[in-house]
N, C-alpha and C positions, 0 to 999 in steps of 0.2 A: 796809560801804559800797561796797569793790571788788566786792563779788559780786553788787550791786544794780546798780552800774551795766553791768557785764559783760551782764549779763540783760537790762537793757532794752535794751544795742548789739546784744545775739546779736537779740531775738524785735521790734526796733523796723523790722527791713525787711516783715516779714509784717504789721504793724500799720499799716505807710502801706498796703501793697499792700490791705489788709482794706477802711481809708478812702477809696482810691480807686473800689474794687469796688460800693463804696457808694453814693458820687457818682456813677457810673457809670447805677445802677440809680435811683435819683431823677431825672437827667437823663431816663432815659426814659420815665419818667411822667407829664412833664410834658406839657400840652397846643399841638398841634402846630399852634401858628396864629405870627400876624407879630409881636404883641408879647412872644411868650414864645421868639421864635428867639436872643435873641441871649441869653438866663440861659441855656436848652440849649446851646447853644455854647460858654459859657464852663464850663457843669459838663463838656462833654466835655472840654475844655482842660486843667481842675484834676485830673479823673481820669486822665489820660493822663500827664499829669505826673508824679501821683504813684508809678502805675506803674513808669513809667521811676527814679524815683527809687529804688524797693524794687529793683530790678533792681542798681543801681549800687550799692546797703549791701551786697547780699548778694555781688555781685564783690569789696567790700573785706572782709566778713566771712571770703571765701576765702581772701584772698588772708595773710589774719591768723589765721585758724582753724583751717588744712590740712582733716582730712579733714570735720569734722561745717561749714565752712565748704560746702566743696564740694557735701555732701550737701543741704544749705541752696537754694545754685544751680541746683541744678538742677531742685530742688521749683519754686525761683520760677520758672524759667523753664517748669517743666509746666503749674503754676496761670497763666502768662499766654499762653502755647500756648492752653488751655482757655479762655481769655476771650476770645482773638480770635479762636477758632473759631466760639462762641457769640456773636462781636459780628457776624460775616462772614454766620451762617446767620438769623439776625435782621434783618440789612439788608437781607439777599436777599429774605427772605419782606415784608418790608413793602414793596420795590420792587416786588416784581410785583403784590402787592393794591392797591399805588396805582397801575398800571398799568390795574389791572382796572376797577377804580372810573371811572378817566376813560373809558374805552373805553365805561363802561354810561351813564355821564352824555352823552357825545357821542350816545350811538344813542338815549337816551330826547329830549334836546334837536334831535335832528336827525326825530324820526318824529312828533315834534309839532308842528313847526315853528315852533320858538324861536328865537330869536336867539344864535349860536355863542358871538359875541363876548362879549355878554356872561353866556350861562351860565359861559363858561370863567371870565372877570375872577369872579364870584361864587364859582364853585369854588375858585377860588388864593386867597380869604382863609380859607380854613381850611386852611394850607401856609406854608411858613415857607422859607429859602435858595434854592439854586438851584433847586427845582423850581418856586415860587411867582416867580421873576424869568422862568422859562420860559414857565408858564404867564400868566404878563401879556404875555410875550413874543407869546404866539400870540394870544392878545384883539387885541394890538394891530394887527397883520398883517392880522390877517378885518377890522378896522376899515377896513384903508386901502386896501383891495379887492383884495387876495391871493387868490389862486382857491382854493376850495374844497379842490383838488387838495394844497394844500402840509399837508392830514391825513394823506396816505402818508405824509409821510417822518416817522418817532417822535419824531424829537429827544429821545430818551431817554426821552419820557416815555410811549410808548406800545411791548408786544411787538412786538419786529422781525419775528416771523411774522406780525402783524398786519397790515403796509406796504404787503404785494402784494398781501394782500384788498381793502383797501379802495382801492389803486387802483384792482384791478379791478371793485371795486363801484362808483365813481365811472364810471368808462367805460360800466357794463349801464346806470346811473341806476338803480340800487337800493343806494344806500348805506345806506339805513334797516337793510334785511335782512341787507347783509352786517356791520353794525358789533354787532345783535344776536346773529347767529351767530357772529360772533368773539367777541361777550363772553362768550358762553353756554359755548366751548369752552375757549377761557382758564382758565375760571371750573372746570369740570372738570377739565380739567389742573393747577389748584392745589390741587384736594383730593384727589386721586387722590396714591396715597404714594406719595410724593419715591424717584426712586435715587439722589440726589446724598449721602447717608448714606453708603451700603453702595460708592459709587465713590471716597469722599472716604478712606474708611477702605483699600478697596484700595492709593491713591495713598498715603496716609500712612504706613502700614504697611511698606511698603519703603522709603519714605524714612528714617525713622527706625530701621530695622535693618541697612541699607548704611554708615551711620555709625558705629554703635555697633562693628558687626562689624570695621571698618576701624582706629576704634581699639583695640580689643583687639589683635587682627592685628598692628598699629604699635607697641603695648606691648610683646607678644612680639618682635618683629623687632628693636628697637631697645635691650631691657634684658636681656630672658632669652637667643638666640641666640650673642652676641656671645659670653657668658659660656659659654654653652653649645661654642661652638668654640673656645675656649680649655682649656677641661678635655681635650676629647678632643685638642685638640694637642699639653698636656702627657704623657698619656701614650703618644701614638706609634702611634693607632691608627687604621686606615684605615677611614675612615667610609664606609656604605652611599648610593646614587648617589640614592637620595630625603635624604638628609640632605643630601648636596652641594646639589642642587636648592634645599632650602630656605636653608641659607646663602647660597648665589647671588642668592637672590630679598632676603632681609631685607638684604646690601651693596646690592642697586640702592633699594629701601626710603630707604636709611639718606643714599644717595649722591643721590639724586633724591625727595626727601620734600615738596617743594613739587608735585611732578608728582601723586602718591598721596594726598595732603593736600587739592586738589581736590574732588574729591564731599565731602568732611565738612562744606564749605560751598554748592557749588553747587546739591546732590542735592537738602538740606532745604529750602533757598534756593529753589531752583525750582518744589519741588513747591507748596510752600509759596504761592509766587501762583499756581498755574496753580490750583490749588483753591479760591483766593480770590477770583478772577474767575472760576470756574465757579458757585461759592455763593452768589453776587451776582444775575448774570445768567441765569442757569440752564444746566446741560450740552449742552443742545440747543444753545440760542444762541451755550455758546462754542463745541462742536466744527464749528457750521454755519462760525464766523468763522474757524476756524484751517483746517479739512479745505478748505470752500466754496469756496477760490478757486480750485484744482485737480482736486475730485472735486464737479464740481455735481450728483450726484444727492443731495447734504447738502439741495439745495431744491427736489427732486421733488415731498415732499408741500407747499410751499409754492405752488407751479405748479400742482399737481394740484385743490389747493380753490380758488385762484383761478378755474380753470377751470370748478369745478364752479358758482361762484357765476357768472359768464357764459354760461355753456351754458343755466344754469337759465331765462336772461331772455329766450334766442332769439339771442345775439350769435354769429357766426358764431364759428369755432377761430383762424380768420385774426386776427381782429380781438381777440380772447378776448386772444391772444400778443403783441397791440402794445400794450395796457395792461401789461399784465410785463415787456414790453420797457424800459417808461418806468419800473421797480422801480429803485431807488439800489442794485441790489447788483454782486458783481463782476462784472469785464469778461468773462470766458469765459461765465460766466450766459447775460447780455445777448448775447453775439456767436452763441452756439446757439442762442439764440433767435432772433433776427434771420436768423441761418441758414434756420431752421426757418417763419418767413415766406415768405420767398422760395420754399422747394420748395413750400410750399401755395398758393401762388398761382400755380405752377408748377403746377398739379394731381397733384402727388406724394400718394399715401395720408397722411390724417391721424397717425393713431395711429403707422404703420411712421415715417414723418420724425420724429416726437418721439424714438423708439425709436433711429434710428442719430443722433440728437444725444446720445444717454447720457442721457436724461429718465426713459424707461419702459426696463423690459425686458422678454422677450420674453412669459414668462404676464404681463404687465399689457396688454399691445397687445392679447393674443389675448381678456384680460377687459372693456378695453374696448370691443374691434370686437362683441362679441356683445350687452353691455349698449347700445351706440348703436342697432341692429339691433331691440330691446326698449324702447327709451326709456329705459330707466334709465339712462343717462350720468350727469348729476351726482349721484347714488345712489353709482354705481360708482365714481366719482371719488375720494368725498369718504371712502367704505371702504379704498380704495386707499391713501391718505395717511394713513390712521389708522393702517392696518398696519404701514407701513413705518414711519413712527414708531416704533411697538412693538419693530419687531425690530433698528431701529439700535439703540436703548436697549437691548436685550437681547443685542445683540452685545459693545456696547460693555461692559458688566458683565461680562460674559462673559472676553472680554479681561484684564481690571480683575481678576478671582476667579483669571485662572493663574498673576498674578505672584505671589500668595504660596507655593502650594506651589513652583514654580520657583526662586524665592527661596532657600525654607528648603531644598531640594536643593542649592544652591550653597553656602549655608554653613556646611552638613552637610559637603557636599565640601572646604570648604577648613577646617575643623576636624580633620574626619578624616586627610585629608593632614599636616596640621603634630603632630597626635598620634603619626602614624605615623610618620614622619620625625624626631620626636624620642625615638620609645622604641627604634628599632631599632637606633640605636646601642649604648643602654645592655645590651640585651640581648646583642650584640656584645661586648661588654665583657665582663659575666658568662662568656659561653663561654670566649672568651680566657683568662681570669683561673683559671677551671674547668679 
């Protein structure tokens, strides 16, 4: 009877964690309208719970099992790593398809000429929590005579590269065309395969090997070391200036271990959202929101198709830039633009004034002056912004692919060091004794 109940306390935190994972996936299947929001809500409730409850058995099954405890722990803690990575790349993909969805319902509602208001209200009953309280939100707005205009700003519920199109499709009076070309593009950029994969796993990768490395390192410093400079003081032997090195380093370790103890929490900790609000919203959107306010070429191609859809309708550059102007995004954005007004109506050269605001650089001014020259201007524009998309993302990855060998070089190096620093005394010894 004690070896029955042993077995269901050892394998009873995998069995809720099992149960939750379950509920988990039936919540998701449910259908996503108003009167089935609040059963989804509460299956996410009970599955989240339950999680956390496997979580808490298997911390006491440690803390009462020693080692096949711990081995336990850390299982659960990989299987719910792996659910919330898989619940993070899931939300993200269905955020941006319902992104996509509204974007195509506005441009079909708006080039037929429908009523906003209430295609949106008819939209939001197949929607359930805060996006369906948003989208009534905005029904209700266009009701009470909100200008057309308050479609730029997303309110979450539309791509933020979208915002500065359609303002400046709003200003040409061709919003029909720029909301179909936005969906159109959107819509390729969602089937187009994803880098947030191969960047998620860069990012994780070291997060998860800076710890691991740190405690081993901490386990040697603080249990083997010690004992280790006790033997060689016993017998009176003057140890080599890498083994001093590393005793020096395992006292400040031992002396300062809240200092060193640090990344084992912060590293994961960190990485850990910055990926979760990149898998959400997408890589582009977060690094435009984190780099953007400092390096505004993050919303050159944002500028650039904006442009191309106002050029295309005959609106001058001047005027093209005072609709971007009026974009919600940051101040330095807006003030180089508004800059970049002024020298054009100053009759400073087009393309050169975009170019010393940091918009274009020097082969895109020289590719523009030739396509305006040609008529292909929003051609050239809208090429322009594609590319340069391509190659931030391919920088960025790039980036993202040298922390691992960098990495395993470092902790090659600091393995190798503590190898070496602990054998050459022994060999020292030998000779001595020899």
């Amino acid at each position: 009877m004690d070896s029955l109940t042993t077995l269901l306390v050892s394998i009873g935190p995998f069995v809720i964690l099992i149960a939750g994972v379950i509920l988990r996936v039936i919540a998701a299947v449910q259908p996503e309208t108003v009167w089935s929001g609040s059963r989804r809500r509460t299956l996410y409730l009970i599955s989240y719970l339950l999680t956390a409850i496997a979580i808490v058995g298997m911390i006491f099954l440690t803390v009462t099992s020693g080692a096949v405890g711990v081995m336990g722990l850390f299982m659960t803690i990989f299987l719910v790593f792996l659910l919330a990575d898989a619940e993070i790349r899931i939300a993200g993909a269905k955020n941006r398809s319902r992104q996509i969805e509204l974007i195509w319902m506005l441009a079909i509602a708006v080039r037929s000429g429908r009523p906003l208001a209430d295609e949106i209200e008819s939209y939001a009953q197949g929607t359930w929590g805060r996006r369906h309280r948003q989208l009534i939100e905005m029904a209700q707005r266009l009701r009470d005579g909100v200008p057309i205009t308050e479609l730029a700003v997303p309110q979450g519920l539309l791509p933020r590269s979208a915002g500065m199109l359609i303002a400046a499709g709003i200003s040409s009076a061709s919003l029909p065309e720029t909301l179909r070309s936005t969906a159109v593009r959107v819509t390729q950029e969602l089937f187009e395969e994803d880098e947030s994969s191969n960047a998620s796993g860069a990012l994780i990768y070291p997060a998860t090997i800076v710890p691991v490395t740190l405690l081993i390192v901490g386990f040697l410093m603080y249990y083997i070391i010690p004992k280790f400079k006790k033997i060689f003081d016993d017998f009176g032997t003057e140890l080599p200036q890498a083994t001093v090195l590393l005793i020096s380093i395992s006292d400040a370790i031992i002396n300062f271990w809240y200092v060193f103890g640090i990344p084992l929490f912060y590293i994961p900790v960190g990485v850990f959202v910055f990926v979760t609000m990149a898998e959400y919203h997408g890589w582009r959107v977060m690094l435009q929101s984190l780099l953007g306010r400092w390096f505004i070429r993050w919303y050159s191609p944002d500028v650039m198709r904006s442009l191309a859809q106002t050029i295309e309708q005959g609106v001058r550059l001047d005027e093209a830039l005072v609709a971007i102007a009026q974009y919600p995004g940051p101040l330095r954005l807006r003030n180089r633009i508004a800059w970049s007004i002024d020298r054009l109506r100053s009759g400073d050269p087009a393309w050169q004034t975009l170019q010393t605001a940091g918009l274009l650089r020097h082969y895109e001014t020289i590719v523009l002056e030739t396509a305006e020259k040609t008529g292909n201007l929003p051609w050239a524009l809208e090429t322009l912004a594609t590319n340069l998309e391509r190659r931030s993302a391919f920088r960025v990855q790039v980036i993202l692919e040298i922390l691992r060998p960098v990495l395993l070089i470092t902790v090659a190096l600091v393995v190798g060091f503590i190898a070496f620093a602990m054998f050459m005394p022994l060999i020292k010894l030998m000779n001595d004794f020899s």
